[in-house]
Every structure is written in C-alpha cells, then in structure tokens.
C-alpha positions in Angstrom: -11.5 140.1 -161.6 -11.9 143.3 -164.0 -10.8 142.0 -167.5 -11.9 144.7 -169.3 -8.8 146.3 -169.6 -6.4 144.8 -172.0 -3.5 143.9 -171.8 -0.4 145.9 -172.4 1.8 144.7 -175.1 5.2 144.5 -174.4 8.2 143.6 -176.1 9.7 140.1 -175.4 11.8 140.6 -172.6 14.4 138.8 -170.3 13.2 137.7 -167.2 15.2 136.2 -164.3 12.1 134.6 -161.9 14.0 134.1 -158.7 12.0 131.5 -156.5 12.8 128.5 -154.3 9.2 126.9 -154.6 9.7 123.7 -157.4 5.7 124.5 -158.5 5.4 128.3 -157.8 8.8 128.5 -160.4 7.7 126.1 -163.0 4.3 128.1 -163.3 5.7 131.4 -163.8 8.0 130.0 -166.4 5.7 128.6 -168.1 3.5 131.9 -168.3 6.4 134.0 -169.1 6.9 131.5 -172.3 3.2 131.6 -173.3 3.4 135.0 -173.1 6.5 135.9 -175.4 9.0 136.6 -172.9 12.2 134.8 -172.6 12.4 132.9 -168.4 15.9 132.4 -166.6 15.2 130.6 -162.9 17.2 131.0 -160.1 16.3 128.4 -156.8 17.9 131.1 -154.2 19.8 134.4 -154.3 23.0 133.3 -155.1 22.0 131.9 -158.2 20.4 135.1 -159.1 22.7 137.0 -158.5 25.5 134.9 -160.2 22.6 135.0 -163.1 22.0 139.0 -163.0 26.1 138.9 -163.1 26.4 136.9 -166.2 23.3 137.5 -168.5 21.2 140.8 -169.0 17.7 140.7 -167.9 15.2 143.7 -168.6 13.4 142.8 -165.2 13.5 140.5 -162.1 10.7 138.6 -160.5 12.2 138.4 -156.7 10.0 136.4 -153.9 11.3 137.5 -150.9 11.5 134.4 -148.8 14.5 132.4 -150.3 16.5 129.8 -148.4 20.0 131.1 -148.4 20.1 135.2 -148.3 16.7 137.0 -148.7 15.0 139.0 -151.5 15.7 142.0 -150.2 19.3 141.6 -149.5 19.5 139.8 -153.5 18.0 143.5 -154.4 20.1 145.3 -152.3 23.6 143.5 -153.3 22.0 144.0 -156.9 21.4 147.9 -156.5 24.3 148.2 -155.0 26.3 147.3 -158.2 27.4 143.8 -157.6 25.7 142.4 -160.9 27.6 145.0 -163.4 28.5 144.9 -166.5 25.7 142.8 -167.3 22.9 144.4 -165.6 23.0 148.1 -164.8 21.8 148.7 -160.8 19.0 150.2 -162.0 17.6 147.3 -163.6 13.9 146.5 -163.0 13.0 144.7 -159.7 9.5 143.1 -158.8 9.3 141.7 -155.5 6.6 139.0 -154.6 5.9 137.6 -151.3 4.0 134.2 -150.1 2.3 136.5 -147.2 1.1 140.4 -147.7 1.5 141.8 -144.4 1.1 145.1 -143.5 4.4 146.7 -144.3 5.8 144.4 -146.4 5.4 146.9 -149.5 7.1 149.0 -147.7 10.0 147.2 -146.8 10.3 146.2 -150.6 10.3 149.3 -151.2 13.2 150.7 -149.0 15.2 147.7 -150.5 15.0 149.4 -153.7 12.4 147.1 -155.5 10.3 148.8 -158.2 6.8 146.9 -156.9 5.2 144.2 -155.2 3.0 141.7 -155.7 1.5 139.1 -153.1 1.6 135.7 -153.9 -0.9 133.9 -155.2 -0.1 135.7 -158.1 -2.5 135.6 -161.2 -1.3 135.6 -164.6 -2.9 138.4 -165.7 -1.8 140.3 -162.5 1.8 139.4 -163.2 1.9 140.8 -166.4 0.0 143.8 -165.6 2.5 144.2 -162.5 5.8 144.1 -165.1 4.3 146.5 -167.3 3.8 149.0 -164.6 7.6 148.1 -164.0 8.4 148.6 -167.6 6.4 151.6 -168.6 7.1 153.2 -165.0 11.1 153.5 -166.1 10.0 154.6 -169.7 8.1 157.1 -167.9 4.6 156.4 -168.8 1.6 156.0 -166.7 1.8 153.6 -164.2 -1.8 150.6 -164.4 -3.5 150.2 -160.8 -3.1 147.0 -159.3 -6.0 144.3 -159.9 -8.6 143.6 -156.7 -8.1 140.4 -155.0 -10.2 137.9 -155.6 -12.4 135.2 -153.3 -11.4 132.1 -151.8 -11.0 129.1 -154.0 -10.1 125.1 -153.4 -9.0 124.8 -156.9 -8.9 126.6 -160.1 -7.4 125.8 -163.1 -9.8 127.8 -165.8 -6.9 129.6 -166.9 -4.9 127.0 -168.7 -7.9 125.1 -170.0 -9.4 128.7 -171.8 -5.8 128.9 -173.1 -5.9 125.1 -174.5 -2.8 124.4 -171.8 -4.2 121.4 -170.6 -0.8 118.8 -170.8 0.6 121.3 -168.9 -1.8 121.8 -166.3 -1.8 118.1 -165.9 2.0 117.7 -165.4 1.6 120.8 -162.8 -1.4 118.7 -160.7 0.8 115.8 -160.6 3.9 117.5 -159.3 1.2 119.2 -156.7 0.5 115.8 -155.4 3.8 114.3 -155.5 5.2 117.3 -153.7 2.6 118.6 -151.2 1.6 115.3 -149.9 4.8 114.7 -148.4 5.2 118.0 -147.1 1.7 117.7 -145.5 3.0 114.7 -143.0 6.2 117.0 -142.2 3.7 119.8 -141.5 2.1 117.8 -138.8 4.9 116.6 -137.6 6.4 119.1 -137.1 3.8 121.1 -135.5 2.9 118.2 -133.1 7.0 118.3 -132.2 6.7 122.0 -131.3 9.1 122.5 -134.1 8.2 126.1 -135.1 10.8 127.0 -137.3 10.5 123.2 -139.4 6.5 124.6 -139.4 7.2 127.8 -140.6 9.5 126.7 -144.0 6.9 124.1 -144.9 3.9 126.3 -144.4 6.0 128.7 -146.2 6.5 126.2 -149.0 2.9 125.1 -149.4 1.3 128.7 -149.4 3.8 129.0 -152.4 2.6 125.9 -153.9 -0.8 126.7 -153.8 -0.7 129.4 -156.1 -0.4 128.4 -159.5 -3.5 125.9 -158.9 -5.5 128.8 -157.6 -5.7 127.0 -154.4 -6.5 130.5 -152.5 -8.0 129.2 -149.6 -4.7 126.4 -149.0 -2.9 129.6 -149.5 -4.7 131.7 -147.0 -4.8 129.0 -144.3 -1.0 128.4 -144.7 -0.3 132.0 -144.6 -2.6 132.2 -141.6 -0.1 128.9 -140.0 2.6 130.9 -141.1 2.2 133.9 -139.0 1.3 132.1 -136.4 4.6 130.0 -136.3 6.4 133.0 -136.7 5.0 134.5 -133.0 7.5 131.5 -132.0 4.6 129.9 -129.6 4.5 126.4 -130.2 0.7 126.0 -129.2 -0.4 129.1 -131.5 1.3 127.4 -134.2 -0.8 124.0 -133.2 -4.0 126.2 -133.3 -3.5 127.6 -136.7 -2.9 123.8 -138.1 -6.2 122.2 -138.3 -7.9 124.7 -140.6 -4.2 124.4 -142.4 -4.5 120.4 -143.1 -7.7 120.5 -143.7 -7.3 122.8 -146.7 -4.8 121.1 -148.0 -6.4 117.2 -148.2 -9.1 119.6 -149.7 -6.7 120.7 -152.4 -5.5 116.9 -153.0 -8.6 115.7 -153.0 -9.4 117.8 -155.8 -6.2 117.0 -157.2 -6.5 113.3 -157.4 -10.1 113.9 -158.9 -9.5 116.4 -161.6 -10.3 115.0 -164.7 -7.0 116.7 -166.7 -5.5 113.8 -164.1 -6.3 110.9 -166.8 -4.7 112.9 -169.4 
C-alpha cells in the first residue's frame, strides 16, 4: 500500500457502524476510537435505523449483508426520510460489502449511498473512504481509492506499530472462540447440501477475517460464497476445501501468535 499520502484530518465525528459480524464490528469500533471519532453500533437495520432516528450521526458505515432487512433498503428507508429530525436524508452513507462483485458499486449507488468500500477493509482505507464522504458534501476534492493489496494468512502489523497489542489479543481470542465453531457448521452444512446455512456462515467468516488481515480466508470464503449463492449444492462442495483449509490456516496462526500469551 501507498502511504505516502497523509492522512486527512477530520473533525471528531459521529459514526453509526452498522454490521452484524461480532469481530468485523468490534474492529471498526475500535479504529473509529483510536482515531478521534465517536462509534455507535447497530447488529442489523432496524437498530440503525432506530439509532439514525434517535441520535445525529455525521456519517454511516453500512455493510450491506445484514440479517433482517438489507443495507440498501436501511439506506433507502433512511433517504427516504424515515430517520428525521435527527438525521437529515441527506446524511453521509458509506456502504461496505463482504464480496466486491461486479456491480455491486453500482447498486450502492442507485440506493443512494455516497461510496463503497469492499470488505476487508484497512484502516487507513476506511478513513480515507469517510473523508472522501466528508469532503465530497463540503465540496472539496474527492482522494482515489487505495490499491488492493496481496493475499495474506494473518496480519496484525497495524495494531502492534500503533502499541494496540491488549487489544489485538482480545480480538485473536474472540477469532478463535468464534470461527472455530462456525468452521464445523460450515462443513456441515456443505456436506448436507444446505446452501443457504453455507452461504450465511461463509458470509460470516469472510467478515471475520478482515480485521486480522486474513485476506486469503477472506478470498476463499468469498469464493464459497458465490458459489453457494448459484444454489448448486455440489458447486458449493467444490468451493469448500480451499475454504477450510484457509481457515485452520488462519487458526493455526491464531493459536500461535505470540500476542496469545499476553
């Protein structure tokens, strides 16, 4: 990644981060604190929107995937003025998604979200993302978005450069504790031909793979994903090997990582 650029400073701003993923949520509250802003969390849309109805927010991290009414139909009920007083329908929108298919910024898009971002999403790239948000309302130039970057089993550089290391521990552990179990209803699932069980928990994982940097997990559950999405039980059983693989990779790493014994 290009960190020459710095990064724009921005006032400390309300943030309602609207995600169903336990891991994927704690991480971006956690950034949004080290970073100045103020988080609110919302598990699914109708807790954000009850949120967006109660408390002014200067912008809104929406994933897309959420398990009772989707991101775009949050954004829409949103633009549509259904969270006034509090929150004008105007109010800044970011979507992110656990999968970037082609389109998919598109369809964001049309549902009246400012920008997108595709999940794994990087702290810097986060930030940079909001500001473009921010500054694109205040009418300034707009920052390009950040190239992707290559395949990784587990990274967790960024908290240990920023001296976050109790926290990156407590995030490792909840990894484990959570993605384990998950794992055996992967395969279970997938072996029952259940497609649409498949599809939340591969779903879920992708998500969960993010804040460790676990880009390969995330790519290979994306991959399972899309393939459990075609509806075809034995497409779905193809995608899982490389799937389970990648993840006892990740929780191998996991159980090893020294900020474990902290």
């Amino acid at each position: 990644m290009d960190d020459s650029n710095p990064l724009p400073i921005l006032p400390q701003l309300t943030v309602l981060v609207v995600d169903d993923n336990d891991v994927n949520r704690m991480y971006m509250l956690h950034l949004l604190r080290k970073s100045g802003h103020k988080p609110l969390a919302a598990a699914d849309g109708g807790q954000a929107l009850a949120l967006a109805a109660s408390q002014a927010v200067d912008c809104i991290l929406m994933d897309v995937q959420l398990p009772d009414m989707d991101g775009l139909a949050v954004t829409r009920a949103i633009r549509d003025g259904q969270c006034t007083p509090a929150n004008p329908p105007d109010v800044p929108i970011l979507a992110l998604t656990a999968f970037a298919l082609q389109g998919d910024r598109e369809r964001c898009l049309a549902a009246g979200m400012d920008d997108h971002v595709a999940k794994p999403v990087r702290g810097r790239d986060l930030l940079l993302a909001m500001a473009r948000v921010i500054e694109g309302r205040a009418g300034r130039p707009a920052q390009p978005p950040q190239p992707a970057q290559s395949p990784a089993v587990l990274d967790l550089s960024e908290f240990s450069h920023k001296g976050n290391l109790e926290f990156a521990a407590e995030l490792l552990a909840l990894f484990v504790e959570l993605a384990e179990p998950k794992g055996r209803e992967l395969a279970k699932a997938v072996k029952g031909g259940d497609v649409a069980a498949a599809s939340g928990l591969a779903h879920d994982l992708a998500g969960m793979a993010g804040p460790l940097r676990a880009e390969a997990l995330g790519q290979a559950m994306r991959a399972l994903l899309a393939a459990c999405q075609t509806g075809d039980a034995e497409v779905c059983r193809q995608s899982h090997p490389q799937a389970e693989t990648a993840l006892a990779a990740v929780l191998a790493a996991a159980r090893a990582h020294p900020l474990r014994n902290i």
